[in-house]
C-alpha positions as a LaTeX table, in Angstrom:
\begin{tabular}{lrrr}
\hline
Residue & $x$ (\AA) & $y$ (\AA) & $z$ (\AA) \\
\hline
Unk1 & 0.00 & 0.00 & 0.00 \\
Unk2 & 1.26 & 3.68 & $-0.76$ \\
Unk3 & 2.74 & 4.76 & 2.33 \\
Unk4 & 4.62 & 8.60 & 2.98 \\
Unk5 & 7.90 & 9.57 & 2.26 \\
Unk6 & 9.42 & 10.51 & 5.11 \\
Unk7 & 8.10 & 11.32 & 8.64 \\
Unk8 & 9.37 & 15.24 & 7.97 \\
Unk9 & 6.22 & 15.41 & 5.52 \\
Unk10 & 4.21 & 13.22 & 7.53 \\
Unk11 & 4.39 & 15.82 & 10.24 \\
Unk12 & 3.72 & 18.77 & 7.90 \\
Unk13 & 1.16 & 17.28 & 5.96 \\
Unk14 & $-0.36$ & 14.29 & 8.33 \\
Unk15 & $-3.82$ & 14.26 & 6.10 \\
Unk16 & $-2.94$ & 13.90 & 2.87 \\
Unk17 & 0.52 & 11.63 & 3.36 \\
Unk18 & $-1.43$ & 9.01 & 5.05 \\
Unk19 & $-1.99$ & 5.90 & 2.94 \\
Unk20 & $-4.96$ & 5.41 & 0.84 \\
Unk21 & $-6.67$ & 2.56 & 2.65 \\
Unk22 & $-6.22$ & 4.42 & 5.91 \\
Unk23 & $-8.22$ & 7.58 & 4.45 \\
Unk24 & $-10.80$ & 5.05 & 3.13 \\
Unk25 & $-11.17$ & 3.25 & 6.57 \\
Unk26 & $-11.52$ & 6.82 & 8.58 \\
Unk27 & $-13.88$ & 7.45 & 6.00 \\
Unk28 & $-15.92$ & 4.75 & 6.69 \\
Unk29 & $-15.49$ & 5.08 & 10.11 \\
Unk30 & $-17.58$ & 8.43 & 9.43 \\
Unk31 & $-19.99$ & 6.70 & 7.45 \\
Unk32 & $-20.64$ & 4.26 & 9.83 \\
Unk33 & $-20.56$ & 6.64 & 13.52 \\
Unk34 & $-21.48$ & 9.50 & 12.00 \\
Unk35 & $-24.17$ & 9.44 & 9.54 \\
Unk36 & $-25.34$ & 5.33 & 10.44 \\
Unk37 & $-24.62$ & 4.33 & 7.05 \\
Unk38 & $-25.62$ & 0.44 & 6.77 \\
Unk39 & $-23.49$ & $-2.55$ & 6.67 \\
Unk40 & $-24.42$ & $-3.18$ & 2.61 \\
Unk41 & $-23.39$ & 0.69 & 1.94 \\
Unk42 & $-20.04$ & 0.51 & 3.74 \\
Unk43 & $-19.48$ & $-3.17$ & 2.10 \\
Unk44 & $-20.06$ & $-1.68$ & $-1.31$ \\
Unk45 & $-17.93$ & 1.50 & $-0.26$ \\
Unk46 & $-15.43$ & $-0.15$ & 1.13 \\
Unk47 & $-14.92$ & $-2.52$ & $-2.29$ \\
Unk48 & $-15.33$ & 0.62 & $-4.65$ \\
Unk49 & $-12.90$ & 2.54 & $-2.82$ \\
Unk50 & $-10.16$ & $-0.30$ & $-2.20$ \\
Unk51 & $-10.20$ & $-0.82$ & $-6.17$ \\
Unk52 & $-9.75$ & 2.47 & $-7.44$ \\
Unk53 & $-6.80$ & 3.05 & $-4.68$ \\
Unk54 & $-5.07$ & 0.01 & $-5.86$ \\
Unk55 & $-5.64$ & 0.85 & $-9.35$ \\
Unk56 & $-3.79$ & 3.79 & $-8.97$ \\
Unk57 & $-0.86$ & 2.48 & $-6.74$ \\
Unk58 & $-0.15$ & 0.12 & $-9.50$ \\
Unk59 & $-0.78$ & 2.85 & $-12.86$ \\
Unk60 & 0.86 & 6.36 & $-11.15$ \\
Unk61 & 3.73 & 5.54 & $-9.40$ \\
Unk62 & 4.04 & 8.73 & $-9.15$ \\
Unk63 & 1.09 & 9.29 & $-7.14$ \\
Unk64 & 2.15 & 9.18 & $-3.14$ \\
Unk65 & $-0.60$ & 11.30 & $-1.74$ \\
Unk66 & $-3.97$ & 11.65 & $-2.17$ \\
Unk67 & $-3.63$ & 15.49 & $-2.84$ \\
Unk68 & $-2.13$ & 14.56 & $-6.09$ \\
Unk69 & $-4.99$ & 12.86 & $-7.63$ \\
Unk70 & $-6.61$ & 14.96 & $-10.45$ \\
Unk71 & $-9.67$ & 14.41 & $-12.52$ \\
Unk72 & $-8.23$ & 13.05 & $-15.67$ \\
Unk73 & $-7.27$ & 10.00 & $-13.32$ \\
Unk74 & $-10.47$ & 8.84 & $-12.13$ \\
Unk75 & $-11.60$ & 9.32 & $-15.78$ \\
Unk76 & $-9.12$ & 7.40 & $-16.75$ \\
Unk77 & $-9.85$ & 4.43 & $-14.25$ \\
Unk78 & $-13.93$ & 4.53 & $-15.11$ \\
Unk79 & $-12.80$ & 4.23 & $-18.41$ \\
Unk80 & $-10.77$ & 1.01 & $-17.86$ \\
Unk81 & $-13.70$ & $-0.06$ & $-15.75$ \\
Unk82 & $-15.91$ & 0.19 & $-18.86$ \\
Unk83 & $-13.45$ & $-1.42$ & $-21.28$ \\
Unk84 & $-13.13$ & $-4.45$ & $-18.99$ \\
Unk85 & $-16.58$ & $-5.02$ & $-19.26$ \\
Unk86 & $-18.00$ & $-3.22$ & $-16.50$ \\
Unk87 & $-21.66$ & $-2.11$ & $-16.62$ \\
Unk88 & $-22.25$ & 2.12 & $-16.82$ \\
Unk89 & $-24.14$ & 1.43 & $-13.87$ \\
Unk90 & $-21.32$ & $-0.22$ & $-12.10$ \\
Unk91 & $-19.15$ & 2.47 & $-13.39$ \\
Unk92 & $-21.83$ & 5.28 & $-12.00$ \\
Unk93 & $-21.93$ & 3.64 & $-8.80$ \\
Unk94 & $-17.66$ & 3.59 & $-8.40$ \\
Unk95 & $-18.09$ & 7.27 & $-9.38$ \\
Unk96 & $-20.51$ & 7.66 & $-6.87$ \\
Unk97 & $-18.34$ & 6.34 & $-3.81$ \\
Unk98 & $-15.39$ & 8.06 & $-5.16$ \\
Unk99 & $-17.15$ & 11.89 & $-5.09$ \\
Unk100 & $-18.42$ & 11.01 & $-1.58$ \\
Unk101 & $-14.92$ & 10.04 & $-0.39$ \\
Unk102 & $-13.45$ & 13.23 & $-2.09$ \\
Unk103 & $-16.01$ & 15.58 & $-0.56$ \\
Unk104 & $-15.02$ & 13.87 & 2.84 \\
Unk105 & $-11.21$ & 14.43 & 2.08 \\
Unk106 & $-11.76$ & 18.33 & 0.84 \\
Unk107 & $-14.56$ & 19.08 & 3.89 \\
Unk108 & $-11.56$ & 17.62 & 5.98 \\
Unk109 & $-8.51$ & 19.50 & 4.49 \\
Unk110 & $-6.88$ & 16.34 & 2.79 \\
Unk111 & $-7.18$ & 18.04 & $-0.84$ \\
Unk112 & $-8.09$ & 20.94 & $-1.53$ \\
Unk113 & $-10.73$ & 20.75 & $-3.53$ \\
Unk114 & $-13.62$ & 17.43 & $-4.94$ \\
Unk115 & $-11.91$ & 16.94 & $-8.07$ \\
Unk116 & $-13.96$ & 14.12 & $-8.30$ \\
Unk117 & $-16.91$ & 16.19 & $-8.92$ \\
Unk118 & $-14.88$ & 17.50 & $-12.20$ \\
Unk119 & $-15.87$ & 13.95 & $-14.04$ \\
Unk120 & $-19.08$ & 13.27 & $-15.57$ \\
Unk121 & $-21.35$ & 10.20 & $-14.48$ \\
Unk122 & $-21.85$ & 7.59 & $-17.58$ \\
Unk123 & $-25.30$ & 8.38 & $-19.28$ \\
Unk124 & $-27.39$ & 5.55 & $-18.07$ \\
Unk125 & $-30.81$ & 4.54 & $-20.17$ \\
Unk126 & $-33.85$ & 5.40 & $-17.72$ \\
Unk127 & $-35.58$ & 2.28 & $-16.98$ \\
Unk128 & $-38.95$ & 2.46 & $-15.16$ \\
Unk129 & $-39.02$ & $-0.19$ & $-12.87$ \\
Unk130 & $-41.45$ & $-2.51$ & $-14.17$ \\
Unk131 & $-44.97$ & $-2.37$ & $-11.44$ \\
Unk132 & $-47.67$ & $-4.97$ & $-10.44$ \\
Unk133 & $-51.38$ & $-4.01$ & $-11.07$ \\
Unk134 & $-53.35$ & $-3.36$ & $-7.59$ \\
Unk135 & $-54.81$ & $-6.59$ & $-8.57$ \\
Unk136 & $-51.83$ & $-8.69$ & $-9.03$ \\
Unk137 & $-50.59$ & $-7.31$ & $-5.82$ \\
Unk138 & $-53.39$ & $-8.16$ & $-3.68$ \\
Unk139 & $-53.49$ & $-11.64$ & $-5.89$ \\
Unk140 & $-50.25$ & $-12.45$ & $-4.49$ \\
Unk141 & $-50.58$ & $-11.29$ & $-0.92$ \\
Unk142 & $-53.97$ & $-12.50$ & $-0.22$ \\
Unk143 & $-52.89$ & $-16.42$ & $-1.05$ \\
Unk144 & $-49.64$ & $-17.26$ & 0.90 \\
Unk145 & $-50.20$ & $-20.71$ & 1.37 \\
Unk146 & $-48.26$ & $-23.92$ & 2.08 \\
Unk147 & $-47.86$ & $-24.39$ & $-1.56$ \\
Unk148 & $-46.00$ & $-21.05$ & $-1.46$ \\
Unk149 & $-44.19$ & $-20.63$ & 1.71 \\
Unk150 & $-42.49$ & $-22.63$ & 4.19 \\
Unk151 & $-43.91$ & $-20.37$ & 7.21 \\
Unk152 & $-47.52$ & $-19.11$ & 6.04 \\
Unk153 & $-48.09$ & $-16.66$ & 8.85 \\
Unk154 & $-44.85$ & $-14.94$ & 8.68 \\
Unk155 & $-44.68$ & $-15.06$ & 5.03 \\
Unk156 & $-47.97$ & $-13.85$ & 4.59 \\
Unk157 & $-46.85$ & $-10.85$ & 7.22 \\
Unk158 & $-43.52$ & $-10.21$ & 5.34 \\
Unk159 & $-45.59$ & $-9.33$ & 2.07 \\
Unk160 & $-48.53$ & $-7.27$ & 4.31 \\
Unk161 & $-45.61$ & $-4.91$ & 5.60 \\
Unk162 & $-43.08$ & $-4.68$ & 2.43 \\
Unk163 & $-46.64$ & $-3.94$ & 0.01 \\
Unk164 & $-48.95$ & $-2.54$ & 2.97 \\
Unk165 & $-46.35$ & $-0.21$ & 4.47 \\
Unk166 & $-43.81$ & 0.48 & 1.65 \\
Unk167 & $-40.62$ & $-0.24$ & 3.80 \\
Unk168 & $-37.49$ & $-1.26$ & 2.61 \\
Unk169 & $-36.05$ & $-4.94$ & 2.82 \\
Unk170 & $-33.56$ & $-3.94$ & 5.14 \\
Unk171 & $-36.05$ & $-1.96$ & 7.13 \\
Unk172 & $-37.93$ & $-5.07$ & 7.17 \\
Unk173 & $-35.33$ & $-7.24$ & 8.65 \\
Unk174 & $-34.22$ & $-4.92$ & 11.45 \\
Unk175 & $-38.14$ & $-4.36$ & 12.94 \\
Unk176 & $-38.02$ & $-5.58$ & 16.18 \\
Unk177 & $-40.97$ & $-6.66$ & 17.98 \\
Unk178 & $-41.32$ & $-3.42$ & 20.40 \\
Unk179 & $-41.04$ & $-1.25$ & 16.96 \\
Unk180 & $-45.06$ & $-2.74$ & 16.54 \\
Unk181 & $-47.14$ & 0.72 & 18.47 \\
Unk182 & $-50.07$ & $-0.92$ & 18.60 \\
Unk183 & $-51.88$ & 1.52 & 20.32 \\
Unk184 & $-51.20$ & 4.33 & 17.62 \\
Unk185 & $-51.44$ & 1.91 & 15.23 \\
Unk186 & $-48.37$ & 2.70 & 13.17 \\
Unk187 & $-44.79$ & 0.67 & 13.18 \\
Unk188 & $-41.34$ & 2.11 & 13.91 \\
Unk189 & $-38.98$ & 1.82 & 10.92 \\
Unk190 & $-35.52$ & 2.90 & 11.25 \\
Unk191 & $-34.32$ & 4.03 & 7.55 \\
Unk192 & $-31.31$ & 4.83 & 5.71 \\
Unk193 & $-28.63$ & 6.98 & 7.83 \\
Unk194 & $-30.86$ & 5.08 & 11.09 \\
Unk195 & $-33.55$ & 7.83 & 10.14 \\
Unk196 & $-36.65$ & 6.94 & 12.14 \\
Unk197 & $-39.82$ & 7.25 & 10.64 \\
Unk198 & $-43.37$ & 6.47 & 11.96 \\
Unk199 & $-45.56$ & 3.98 & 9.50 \\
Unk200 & $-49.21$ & 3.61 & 9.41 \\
Unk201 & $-50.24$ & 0.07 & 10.44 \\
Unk202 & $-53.04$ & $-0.99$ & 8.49 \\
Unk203 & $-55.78$ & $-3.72$ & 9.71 \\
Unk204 & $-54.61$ & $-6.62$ & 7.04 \\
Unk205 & $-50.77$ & $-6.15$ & 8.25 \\
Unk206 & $-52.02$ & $-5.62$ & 12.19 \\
Unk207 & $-54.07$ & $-8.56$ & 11.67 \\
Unk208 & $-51.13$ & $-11.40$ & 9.56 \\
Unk209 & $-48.68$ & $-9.84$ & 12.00 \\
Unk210 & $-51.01$ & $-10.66$ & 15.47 \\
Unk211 & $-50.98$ & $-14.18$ & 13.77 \\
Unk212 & $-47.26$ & $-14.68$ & 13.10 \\
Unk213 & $-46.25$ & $-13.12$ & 16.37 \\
Unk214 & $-48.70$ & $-16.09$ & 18.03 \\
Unk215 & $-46.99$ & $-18.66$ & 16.44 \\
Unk216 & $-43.27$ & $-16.76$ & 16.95 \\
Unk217 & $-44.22$ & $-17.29$ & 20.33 \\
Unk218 & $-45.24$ & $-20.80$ & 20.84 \\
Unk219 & $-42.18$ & $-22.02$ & 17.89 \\
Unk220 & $-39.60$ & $-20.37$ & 20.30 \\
Unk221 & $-41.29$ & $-21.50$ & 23.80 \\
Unk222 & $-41.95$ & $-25.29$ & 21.85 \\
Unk223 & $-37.76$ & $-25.28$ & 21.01 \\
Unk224 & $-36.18$ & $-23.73$ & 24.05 \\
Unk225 & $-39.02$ & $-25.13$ & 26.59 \\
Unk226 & $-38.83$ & $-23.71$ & 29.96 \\
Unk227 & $-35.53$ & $-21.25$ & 29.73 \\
Unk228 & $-37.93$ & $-18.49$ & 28.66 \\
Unk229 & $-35.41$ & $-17.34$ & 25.61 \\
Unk230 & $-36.45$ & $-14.80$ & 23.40 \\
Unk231 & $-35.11$ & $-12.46$ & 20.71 \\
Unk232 & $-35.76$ & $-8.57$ & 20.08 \\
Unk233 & $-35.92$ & $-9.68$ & 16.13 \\
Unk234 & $-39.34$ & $-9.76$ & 14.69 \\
Unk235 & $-38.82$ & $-11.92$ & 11.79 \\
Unk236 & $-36.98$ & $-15.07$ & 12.64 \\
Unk237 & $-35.66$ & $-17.79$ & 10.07 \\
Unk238 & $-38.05$ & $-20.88$ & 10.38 \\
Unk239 & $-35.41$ & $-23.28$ & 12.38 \\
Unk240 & $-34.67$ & $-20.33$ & 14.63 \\
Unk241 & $-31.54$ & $-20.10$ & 14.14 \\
Unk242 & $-28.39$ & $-18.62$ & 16.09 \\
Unk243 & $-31.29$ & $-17.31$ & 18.96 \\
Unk244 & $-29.87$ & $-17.92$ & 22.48 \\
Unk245 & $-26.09$ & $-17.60$ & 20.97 \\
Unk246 & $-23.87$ & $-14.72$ & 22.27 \\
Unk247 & $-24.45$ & $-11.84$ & 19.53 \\
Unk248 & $-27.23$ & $-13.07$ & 17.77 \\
Unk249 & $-30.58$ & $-12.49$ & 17.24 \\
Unk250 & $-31.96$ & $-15.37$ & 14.60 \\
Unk251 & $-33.02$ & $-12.37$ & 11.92 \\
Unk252 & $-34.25$ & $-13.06$ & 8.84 \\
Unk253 & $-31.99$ & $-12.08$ & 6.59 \\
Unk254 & $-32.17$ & $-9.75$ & 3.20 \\
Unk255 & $-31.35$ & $-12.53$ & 1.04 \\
Unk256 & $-34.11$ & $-14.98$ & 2.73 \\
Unk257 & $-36.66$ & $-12.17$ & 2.21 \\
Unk258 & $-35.75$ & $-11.82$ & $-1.60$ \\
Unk259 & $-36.15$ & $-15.89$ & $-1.59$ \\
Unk260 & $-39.34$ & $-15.65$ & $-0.33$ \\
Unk261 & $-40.97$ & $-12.38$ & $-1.89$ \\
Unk262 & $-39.56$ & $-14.28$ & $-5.27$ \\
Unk263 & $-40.66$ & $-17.50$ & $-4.51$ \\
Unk264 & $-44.56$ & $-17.13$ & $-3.62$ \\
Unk265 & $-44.86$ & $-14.21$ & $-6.38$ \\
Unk266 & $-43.42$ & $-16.50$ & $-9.16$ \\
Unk267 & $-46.06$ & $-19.26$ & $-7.90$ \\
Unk268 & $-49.17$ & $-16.37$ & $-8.08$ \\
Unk269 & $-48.43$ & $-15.53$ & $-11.44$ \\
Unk270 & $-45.82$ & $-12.46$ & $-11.35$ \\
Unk271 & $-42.48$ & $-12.01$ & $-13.27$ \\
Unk272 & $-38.94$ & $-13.84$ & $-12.20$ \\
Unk273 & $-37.67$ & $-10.28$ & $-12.08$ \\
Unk274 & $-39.72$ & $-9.37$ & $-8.58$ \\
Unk275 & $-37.86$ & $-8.36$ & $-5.28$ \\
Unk276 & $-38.84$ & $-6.94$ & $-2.51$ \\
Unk277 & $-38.07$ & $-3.46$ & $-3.87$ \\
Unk278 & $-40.74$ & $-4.23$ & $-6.37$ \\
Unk279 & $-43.81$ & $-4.41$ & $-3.35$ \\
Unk280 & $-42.45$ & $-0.98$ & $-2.23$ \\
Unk281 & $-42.53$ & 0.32 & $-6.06$ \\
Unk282 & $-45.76$ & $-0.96$ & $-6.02$ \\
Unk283 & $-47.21$ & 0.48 & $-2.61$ \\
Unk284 & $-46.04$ & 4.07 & $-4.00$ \\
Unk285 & $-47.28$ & 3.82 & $-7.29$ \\
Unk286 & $-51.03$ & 2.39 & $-6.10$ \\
Unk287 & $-51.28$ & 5.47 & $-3.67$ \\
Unk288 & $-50.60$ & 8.00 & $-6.26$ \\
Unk289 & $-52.58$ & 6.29 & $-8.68$ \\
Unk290 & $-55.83$ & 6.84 & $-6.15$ \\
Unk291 & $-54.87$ & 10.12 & $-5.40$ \\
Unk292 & $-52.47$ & 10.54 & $-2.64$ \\
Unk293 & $-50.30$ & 13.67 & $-2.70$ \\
Unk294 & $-46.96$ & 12.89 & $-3.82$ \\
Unk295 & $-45.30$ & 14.89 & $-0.38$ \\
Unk296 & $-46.94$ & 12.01 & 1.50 \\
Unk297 & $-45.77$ & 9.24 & $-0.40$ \\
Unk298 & $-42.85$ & 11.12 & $-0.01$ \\
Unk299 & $-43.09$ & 10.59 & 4.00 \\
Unk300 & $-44.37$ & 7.20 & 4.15 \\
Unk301 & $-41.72$ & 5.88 & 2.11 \\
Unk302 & $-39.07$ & 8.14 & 4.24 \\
Unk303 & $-37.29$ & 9.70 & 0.83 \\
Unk304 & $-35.04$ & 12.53 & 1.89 \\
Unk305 & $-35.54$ & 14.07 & $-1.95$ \\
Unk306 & $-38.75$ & 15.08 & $-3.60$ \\
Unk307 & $-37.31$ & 13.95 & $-6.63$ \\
Unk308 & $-36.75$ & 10.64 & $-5.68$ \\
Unk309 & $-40.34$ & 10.09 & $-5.05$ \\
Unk310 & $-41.23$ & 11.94 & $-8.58$ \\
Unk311 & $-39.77$ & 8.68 & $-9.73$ \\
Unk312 & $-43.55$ & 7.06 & $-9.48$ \\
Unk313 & $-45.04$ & 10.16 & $-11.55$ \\
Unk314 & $-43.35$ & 8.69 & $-14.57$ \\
Unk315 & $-44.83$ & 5.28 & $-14.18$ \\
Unk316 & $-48.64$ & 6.68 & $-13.79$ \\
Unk317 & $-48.08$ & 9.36 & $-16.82$ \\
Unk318 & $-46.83$ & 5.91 & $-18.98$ \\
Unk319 & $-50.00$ & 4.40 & $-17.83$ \\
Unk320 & $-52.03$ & 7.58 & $-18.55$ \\
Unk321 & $-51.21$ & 7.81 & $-21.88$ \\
Unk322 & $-51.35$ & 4.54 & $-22.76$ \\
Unk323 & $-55.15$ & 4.56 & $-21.28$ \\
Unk324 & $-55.26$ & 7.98 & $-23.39$ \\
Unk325 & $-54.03$ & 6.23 & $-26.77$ \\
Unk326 & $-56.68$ & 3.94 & $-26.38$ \\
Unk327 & $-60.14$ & 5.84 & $-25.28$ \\
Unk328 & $-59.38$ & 9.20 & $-26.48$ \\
Unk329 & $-60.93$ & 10.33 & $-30.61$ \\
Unk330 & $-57.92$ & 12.56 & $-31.35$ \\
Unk331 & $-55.25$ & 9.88 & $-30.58$ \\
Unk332 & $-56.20$ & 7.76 & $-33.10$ \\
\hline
\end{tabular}
């Protein structure tokens, strides 16, 4: 690893001679303390970053510090990126982690300025992520059955919440059981950058969630008998797993909730391509397609940006005009 030249500039200049993977952990470090960054966004900052400082210890030799990187270099880099085969996506999203870490190092007085910010992001084609009907959706939640699922009730309660409530996969996984307010009727959800956000709890997710959490209850008190363990996590894999072991909690993981979202929507009649991301797509999309103001979506779905909520405008205008090609005289 690039490492300072001598400790005379190392006491001058202790930011910017430091090695690269040192000013990428401290950066992290920020990420993580700071701003609660997840564990999947430091993973895939953490690879990003590690690349592109070993790709240039090994093309500019001549490059020591991180002061001396200039623009034309990370061009150069995304470029190789591309040429090897790497997706513009791919390539958008290594530009991505690179800007943040040079807006961390200028905001910090490593370099003087985010030269970073000085290189264009690869044009990517805008793809509208592809939506359920309102009737497909409630096709597929309404009929979790053996057939489908290897736990009905919390199956059935994984798809209420990720379609009823709009939350993320990984703000799925981390609910704990005290984050359920019945009384106000709304759920706890702890977003990106551990924002907190209140949900509404509707009755058909109150109701497949009162179910699972009965038979939570009486798998963990059947397998551990009388020692009266327990676990904080409210979705547990079905062979509770890891619960009484030192550090862990028997979550559900991300992956298992992608398995299962995939696996009872493929056998109710959806696409190979759905995720959990797509019931959340589809929970935003429904309410402004019956008339809910886009600032609340906004809320419930706990976007920091306007504009990242203005994404579902674009899929009701495509379904506008398509109803408008069909109906209306003058289109034809």
């Amino acid at each position: 690893m690039i490492q300072a030249d001598t400790e005379a500039s190392k006491h001058d200049h202790p930011s910017t001679s430091a090695p690269f993977a040192a000013l990428v952990d401290e950066y992290l470090r920020v990420l993580a303390n700071e701003r609660g960054s997840s564990a999947h966004t430091l993973r895939a900052y953490r690879r990003e970053l590690m690349n592109f400082a070993v790709d240039m210890a090994e093309r500019y030799a001549a490059i020591e510090t991180v002061d001396k990187i200039e623009h034309l270099h990370i061009r150069t880099y995304l470029g190789v990126q591309l040429e090897r085969g790497l997706s513009k996506a791919s390539t958008a999203r290594a530009l991505a982690a690179i800007r943040s870490w040079f807006k961390w190092l200028a905001r910090s007085g490593r370099v003087q300025q985010n030269v970073a910010s000085l290189v264009a992001t690869p044009k990517l084609p805008k793809h509208l992520p592809r939506v359920p009907s309102i009737e497909q959706m409630n096709r597929v939640v309404d009929n979790v059955d053996d057939d489908a699922a290897s736990w009905p009730a919390r199956d059935k309660a994984i798809l209420e919440l990720l379609y009823g409530c709009g939350i993320r996969n990984a703000e799925l996984t981390g609910l704990n059981v005290r984050d359920i307010q019945w009384g106000n009727e709304t759920i706890l959800v702890r977003g990106k950058g551990q924002r907190q956000r209140l949900v509404p709890l509707g009755d058909t997710a109150a109701y497949a969630l009162r179910v699972y959490l009965a038979e939570r209850s009486a798998r963990l008190a059947a397998k551990f008998e009388a020692k009266g363990i327990d676990t904080p996590a409210m979705f547990l894999s079905l062979k509770l797993r890891g619960i009484g072991k030192a550090g862990s909690e028997g979550r559900l993981t991300t992956r298992s909730v992608g398995r299962i979202v995939k696996r009872v929507a493929i056998l109710r009649g959806l696409s190979a391509d759905v995720h959990p991301h797509t019931l959340r797509h589809a929970f935003g999309t429904h309410l402004l397609e019956e008339g809910a103001d886009l600032r609340a979506i906004q809320e419930l779905l706990g976007h920091e940006r306007l504009s990242t909520t203005q994404r579902y405008t674009q899929l009701t205008t495509s379904q506008l005009e398509a109803v408008y090609d069909k109906t209306h005289p003058r289109a034809r």
